[in-house]
C-alpha positions in Angstrom: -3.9 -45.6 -82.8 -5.0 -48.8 -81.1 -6.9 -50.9 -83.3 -9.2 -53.4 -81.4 -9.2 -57.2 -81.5 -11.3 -58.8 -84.0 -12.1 -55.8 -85.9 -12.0 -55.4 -90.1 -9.7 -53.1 -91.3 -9.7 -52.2 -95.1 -7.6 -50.1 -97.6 -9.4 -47.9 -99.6 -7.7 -48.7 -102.8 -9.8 -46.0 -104.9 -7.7 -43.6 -104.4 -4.6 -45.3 -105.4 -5.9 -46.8 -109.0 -6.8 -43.3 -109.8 -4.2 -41.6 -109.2 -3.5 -39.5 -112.0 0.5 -39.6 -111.6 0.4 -43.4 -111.8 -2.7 -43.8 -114.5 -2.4 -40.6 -116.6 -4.6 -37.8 -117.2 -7.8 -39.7 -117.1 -7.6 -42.5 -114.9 -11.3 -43.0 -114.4 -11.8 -42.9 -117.9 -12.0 -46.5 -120.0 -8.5 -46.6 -121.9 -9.1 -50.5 -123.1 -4.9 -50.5 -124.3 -4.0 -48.6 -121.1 -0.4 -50.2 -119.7 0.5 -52.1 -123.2 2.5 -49.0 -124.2 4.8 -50.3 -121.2 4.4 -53.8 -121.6 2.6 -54.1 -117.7 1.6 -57.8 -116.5 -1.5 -57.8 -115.4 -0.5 -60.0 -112.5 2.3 -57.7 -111.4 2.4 -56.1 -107.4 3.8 -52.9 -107.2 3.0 -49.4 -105.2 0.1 -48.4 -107.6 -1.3 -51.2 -108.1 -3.0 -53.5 -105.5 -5.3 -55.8 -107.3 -3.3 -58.9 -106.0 -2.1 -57.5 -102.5 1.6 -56.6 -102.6 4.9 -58.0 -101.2 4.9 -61.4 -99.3 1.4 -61.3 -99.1 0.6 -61.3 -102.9 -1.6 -63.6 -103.7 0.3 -66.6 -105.3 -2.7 -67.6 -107.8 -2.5 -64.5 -109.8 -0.7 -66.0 -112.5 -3.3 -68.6 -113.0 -6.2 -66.0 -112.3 -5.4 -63.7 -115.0 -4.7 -66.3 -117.4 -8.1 -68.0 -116.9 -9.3 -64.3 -117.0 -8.4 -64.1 -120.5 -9.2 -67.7 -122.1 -12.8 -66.6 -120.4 -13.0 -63.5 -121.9 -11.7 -64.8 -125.3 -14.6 -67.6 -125.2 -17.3 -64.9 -124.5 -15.7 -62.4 -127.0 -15.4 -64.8 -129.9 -18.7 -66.8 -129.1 -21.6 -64.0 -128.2 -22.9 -60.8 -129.2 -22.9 -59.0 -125.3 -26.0 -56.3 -124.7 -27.9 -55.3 -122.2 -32.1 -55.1 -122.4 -32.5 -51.8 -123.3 -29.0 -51.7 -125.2 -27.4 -49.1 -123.3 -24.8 -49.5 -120.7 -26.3 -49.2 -116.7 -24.1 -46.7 -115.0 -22.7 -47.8 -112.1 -23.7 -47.9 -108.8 -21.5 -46.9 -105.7 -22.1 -47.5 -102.1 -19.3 -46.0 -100.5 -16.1 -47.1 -102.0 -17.8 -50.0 -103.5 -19.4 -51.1 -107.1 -22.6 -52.6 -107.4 -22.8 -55.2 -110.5 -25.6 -53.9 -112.9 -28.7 -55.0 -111.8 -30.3 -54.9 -115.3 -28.6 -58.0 -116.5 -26.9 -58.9 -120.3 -28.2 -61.0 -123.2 -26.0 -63.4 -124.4 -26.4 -63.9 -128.4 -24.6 -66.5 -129.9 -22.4 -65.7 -133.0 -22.7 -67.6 -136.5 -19.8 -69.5 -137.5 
């Protein structure tokens, strides 16, 4: 195979983060405590999971990513109430082996303290 200069080449990672041997029984299903049972860093590289490139290539922010991740995430979940408009959940959209955002948008409500 001859791959011509200048052209994009991408991995279509889909496949490999639902792959049932590596994720379980349901891998497309929402398992929030999915990986504690083995105690998996979020920022790890390994064959089944690509989020942060693998090898000498891994990205070398991923440390600092995931931890700003979670302070983020622990702001919004301790400050707001999170909805949607109609207050059900917009399924996703794909194009391909991408995921469109919601286009419905979320309502931030801020919690009593």
């Amino acid at each position: 195979m001859t791959i011509p200069k200048g052209r994009i080449v991408q991995t279509y990672l889909m496949n490999i983060h639902y792959d049932k041997t590596a994720y379980g029984p349901e891998p497309r299903s929402f398992l929030p405590y999915h990986g504690l049972e083995n105690n998996l860093s979020a920022s790890r590289t390994d064959k089944n999971y690509f989020i942060f490139g693998s090898g000498r290539h891994a990205c070398p922010g991923r440390f600092f990513a995931v931890n700003e991740i979670k302070v983020g995430l622990h702001k919004l979940i301790l400050n707001y109430h999170i909805k949607t408009p109609s207050g059900k959940i917009e399924k996703k959209k794909r194009i391909g082996p991408y995921a469109h955002p919601p286009t419905a948008g979320l309502i931030f409500e801020n919690r009593k303290k």
